[in-house]
C-alpha positions as CSV (number, residue, x, y, z in Angstrom):
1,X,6.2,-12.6,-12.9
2,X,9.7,-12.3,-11.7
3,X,10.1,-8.9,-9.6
4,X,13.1,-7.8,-7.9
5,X,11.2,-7.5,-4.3
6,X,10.4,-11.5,-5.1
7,X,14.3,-11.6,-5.5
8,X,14.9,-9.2,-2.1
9,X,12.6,-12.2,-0.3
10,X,15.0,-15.2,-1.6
11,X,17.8,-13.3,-0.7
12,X,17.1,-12.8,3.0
13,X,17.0,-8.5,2.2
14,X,14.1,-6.4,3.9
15,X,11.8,-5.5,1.5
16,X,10.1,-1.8,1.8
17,X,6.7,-1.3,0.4
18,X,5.3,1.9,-0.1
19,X,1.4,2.1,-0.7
20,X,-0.1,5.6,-3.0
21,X,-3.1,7.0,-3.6
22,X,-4.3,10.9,-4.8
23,X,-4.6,12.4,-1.5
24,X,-3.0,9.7,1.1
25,X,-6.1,9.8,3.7
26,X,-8.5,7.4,2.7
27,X,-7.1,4.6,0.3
28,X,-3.2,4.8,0.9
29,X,-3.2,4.5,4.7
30,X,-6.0,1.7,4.8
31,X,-3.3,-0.2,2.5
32,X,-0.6,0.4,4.8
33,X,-2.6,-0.3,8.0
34,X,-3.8,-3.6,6.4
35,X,-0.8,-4.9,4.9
36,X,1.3,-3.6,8.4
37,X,-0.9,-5.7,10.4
38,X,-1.3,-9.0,8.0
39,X,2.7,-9.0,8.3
40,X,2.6,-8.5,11.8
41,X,0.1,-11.4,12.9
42,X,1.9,-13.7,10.2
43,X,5.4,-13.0,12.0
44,X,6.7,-12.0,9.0
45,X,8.3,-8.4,10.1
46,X,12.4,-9.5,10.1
47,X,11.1,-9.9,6.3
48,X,10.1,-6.1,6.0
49,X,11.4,-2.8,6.4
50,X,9.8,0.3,5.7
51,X,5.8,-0.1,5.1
52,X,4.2,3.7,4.6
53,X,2.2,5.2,2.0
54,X,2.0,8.4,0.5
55,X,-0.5,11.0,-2.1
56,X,0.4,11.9,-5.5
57,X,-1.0,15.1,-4.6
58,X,-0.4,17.4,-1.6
59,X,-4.0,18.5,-0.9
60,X,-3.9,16.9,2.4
61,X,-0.3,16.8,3.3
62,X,0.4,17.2,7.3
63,X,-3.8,16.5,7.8
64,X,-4.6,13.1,9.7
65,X,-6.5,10.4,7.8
66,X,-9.9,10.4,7.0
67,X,-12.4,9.5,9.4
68,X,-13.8,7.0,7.5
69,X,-10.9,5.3,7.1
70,X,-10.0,5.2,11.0
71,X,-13.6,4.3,11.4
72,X,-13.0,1.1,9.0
73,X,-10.0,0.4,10.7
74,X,-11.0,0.4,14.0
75,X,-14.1,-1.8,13.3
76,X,-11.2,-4.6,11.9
77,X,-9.3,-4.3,14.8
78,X,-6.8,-2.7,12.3
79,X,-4.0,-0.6,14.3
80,X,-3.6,2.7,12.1
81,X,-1.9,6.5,13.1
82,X,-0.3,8.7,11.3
83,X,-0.8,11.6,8.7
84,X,-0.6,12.0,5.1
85,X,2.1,13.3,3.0
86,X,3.1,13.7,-0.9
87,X,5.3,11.2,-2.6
88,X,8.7,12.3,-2.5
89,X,11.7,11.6,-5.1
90,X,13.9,9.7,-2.4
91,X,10.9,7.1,-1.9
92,X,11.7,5.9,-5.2
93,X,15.3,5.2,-3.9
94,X,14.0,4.4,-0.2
95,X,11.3,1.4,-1.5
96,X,11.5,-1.8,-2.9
97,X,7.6,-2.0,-4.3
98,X,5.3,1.2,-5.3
99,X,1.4,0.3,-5.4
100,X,-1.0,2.5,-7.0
101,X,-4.2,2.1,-5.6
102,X,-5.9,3.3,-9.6
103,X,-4.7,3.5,-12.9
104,X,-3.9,7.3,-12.4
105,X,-2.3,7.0,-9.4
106,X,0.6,4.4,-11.4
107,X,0.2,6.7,-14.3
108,X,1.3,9.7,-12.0
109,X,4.3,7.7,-10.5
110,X,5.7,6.1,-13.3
111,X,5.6,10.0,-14.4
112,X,7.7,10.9,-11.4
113,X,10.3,7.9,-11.2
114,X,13.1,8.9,-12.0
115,X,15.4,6.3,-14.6
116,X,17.9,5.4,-11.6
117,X,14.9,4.4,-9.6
118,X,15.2,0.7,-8.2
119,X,11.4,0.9,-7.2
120,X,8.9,-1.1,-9.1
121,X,5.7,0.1,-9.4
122,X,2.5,-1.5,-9.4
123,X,-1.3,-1.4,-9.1
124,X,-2.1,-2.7,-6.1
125,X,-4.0,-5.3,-7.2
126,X,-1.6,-6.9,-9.6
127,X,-0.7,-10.3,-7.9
128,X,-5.0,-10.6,-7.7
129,X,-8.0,-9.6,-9.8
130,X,-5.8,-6.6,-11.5
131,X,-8.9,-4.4,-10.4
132,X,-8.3,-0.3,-8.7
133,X,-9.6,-0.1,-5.2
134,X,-11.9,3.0,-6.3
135,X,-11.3,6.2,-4.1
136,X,-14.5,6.2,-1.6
137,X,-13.9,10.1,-0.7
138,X,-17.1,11.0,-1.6
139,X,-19.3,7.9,-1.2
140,X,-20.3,6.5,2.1
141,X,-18.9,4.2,4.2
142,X,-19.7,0.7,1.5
143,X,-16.9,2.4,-0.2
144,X,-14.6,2.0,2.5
145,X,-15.4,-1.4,3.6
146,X,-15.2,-2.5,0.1
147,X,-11.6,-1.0,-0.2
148,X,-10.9,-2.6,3.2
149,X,-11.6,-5.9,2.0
150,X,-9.6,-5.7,-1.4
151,X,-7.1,-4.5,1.2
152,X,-6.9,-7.7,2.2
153,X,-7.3,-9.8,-0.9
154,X,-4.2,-7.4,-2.3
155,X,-1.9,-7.9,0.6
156,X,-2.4,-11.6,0.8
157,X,-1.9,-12.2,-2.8
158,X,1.1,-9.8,-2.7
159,X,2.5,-11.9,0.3
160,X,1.5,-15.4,-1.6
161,X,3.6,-13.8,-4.7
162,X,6.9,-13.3,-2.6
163,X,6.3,-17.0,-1.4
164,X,5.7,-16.4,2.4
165,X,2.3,-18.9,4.0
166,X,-0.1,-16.5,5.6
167,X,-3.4,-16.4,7.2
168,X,-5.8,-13.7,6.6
169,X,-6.3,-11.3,9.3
């Protein structure tokens, strides 16, 4: 699959990633912590330019993340800050690459994207097993560690799809 942020890498152009769930406090901002920190540690962020995420919804807008998600974070040795907010229509002219963490969630934004949009959107774990990361809200904390770890799988396959040699966190 030929994309036009696997173009952006060849070229030498920063590529800005932008990761979305429902309610950007659990899934959204473990994406964007994971991915922000596998680029970091593989010396890879001349290559990058904006990495955020985002909800479909603005349930939690302004509201930090979840504690879970911190918690799952923090046992990785995962850096992550910041608080959630709803997907705007400049993000699809601000990012190279949408992921959807669930079929819904790419639904919703290929609903939103407007025709001139150069974003490309995607579930998350296209460039892997093609699988959701399911939205752990109201499990306990399994469901977190088993979204950190796709986390992981997704970012590094993403990475191995735009050609850049990484090590897993």
């Amino acid at each position: 699959m030929t994309s036009k942020s696997s173009k952006n890498a060849s070229d030498g152009e920063k590529i800005n990633v932008l990761f979305v769930c429902l309610g950007n406090i659990c899934r959204s901002p473990l994406a964007e912590a994971v991915f922000n920190q596998m680029v970091e540690k593989n010396g890879l962020s001349s290559k990058f330019g904006q990495i955020d995420s985002c909800g479909t919804g603005a349930y939690h807008a302004g509201d930090g993340y979840d504690d879970r998600t911190i918690a799952v974070c923090r046992q990785n040795k995962v850096p992550i800050d910041g608080v959630s907010r709803k997907v705007r229509a400049s993000d699809f002219v601000e990012f190279d690459v949408i992921f959807g963490m669930d079929a819904n969630n790419v639904r919703n934004l290929q609903q939103l994207k407007p025709k001139s949009s150069k974003a490309e959107v995607y579930l998350f774990g296209e460039f892997d097993d093609k699988k959701p990361i399911q939205d752990p809200y109201y499990g306990g904390d399994h469901g977190f560690q088993a979204a950190y770890k796709q986390c992981v799988r997704y970012s590094q396959a993403f990475l191995d799809h735009l050609g850049f040699e990484t090590s897993k966190i």
